[in-house]
C-alpha positions as MATLAB code, in Angstrom:
seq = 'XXXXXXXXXXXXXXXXXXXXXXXXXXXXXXXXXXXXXXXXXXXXXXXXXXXXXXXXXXXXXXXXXXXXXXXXXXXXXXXXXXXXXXXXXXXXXXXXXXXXXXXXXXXXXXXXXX';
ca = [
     142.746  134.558  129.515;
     140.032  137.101  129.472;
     139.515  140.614  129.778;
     138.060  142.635  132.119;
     136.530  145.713  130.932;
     135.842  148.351  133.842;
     132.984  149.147  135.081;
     131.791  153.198  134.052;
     132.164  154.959  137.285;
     129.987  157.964  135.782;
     128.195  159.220  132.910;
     128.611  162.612  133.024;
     125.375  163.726  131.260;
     125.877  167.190  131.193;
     128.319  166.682  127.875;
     126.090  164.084  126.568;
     123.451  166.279  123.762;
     119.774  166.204  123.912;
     118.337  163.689  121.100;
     114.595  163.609  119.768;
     112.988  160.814  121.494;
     109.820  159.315  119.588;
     107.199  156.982  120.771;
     103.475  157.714  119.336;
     102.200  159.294  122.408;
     105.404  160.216  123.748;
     107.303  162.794  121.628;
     110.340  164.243  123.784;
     114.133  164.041  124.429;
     116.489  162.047  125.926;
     120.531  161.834  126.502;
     121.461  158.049  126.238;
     124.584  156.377  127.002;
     125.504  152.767  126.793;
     127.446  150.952  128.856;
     128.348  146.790  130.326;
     124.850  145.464  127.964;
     122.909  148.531  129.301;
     120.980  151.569  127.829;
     121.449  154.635  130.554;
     118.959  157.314  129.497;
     117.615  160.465  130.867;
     114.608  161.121  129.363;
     112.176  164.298  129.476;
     108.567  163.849  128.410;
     105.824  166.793  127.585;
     103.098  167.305  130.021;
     100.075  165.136  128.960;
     102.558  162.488  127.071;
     100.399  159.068  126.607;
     101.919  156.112  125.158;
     100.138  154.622  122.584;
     101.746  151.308  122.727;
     102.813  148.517  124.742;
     106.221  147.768  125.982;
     107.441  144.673  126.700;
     111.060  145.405  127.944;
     112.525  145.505  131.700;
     113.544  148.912  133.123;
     114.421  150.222  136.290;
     114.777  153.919  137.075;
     114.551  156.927  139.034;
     112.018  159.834  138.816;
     113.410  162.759  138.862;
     110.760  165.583  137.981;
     106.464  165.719  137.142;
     104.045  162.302  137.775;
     103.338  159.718  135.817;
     101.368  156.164  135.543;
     102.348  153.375  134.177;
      99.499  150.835  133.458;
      99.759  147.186  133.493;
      96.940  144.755  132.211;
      95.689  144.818  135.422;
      96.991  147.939  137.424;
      97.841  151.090  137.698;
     101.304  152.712  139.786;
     101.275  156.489  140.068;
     105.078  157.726  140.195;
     106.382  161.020  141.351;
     109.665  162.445  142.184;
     112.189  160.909  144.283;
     110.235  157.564  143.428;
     112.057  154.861  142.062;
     110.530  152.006  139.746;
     111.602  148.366  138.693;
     109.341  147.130  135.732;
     110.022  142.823  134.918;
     110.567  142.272  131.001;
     107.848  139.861  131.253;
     105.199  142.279  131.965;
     103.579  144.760  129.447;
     103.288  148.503  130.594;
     102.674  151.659  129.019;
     102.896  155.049  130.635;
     100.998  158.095  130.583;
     102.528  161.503  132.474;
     100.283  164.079  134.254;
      98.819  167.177  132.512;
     100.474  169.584  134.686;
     104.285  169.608  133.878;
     107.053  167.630  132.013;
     108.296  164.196  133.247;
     112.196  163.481  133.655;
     113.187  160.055  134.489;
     116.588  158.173  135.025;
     115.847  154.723  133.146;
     117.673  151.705  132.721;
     117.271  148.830  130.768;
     119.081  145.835  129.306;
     120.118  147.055  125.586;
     123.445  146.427  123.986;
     125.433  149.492  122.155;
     124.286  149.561  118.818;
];
């Protein structure tokens, strides 16, 4: 017989704290919680933030406040708020936000608890 674990209904981020989130490029913060195999983040990124390197993992998420690109080998996808984003795991992307104001994103991704 197996178990069923239940699905989170919420994540109430409001009592989750603010972490330092590093990437070179991207120094900012983030409140992560993890939950059924995946990594639920809110993440806030300086104005001017530019990712150094690639990435090579899924995500899906929501913008929630400032503009960013994220380049592919061979495009570019400006995002801004209230657009949502699904990147495929198979394709390398890096992003770079605008010069103008912080980025906050909602992101997802497939990463177990560690």
């Amino acid at each position: 017989m197996s178990t069923v674990t239940p699905a989170v209904v919420g994540i109430d981020f409001d009592d989750i704290p603010w972490e330092k989130w590093h990437k070179p490029g991207a120094d900012g913060r983030v409140k992560i919680a993890y939950t059924g195999g995946f990594r639920v983040r809110l993440l806030e990124l300086p104005a001017g933030f530019d990712e150094q390197h690639w990435c090579e993992r899924g995500h899906q998420g929501y913008v929630l406040r400032g503009e960013f690109t994220i380049h592919f080998d061979d495009r570019s996808v400006p995002c801004r708020p209230g657009m949502g984003f699904v990147i495929p795991g198979d394709e390398r992307h890096r992003s770079q936000g605008s010069d103008t104001e912080p980025t906050v994103v909602y992101v997802v991704d497939e990463v177990p608890a560690p």
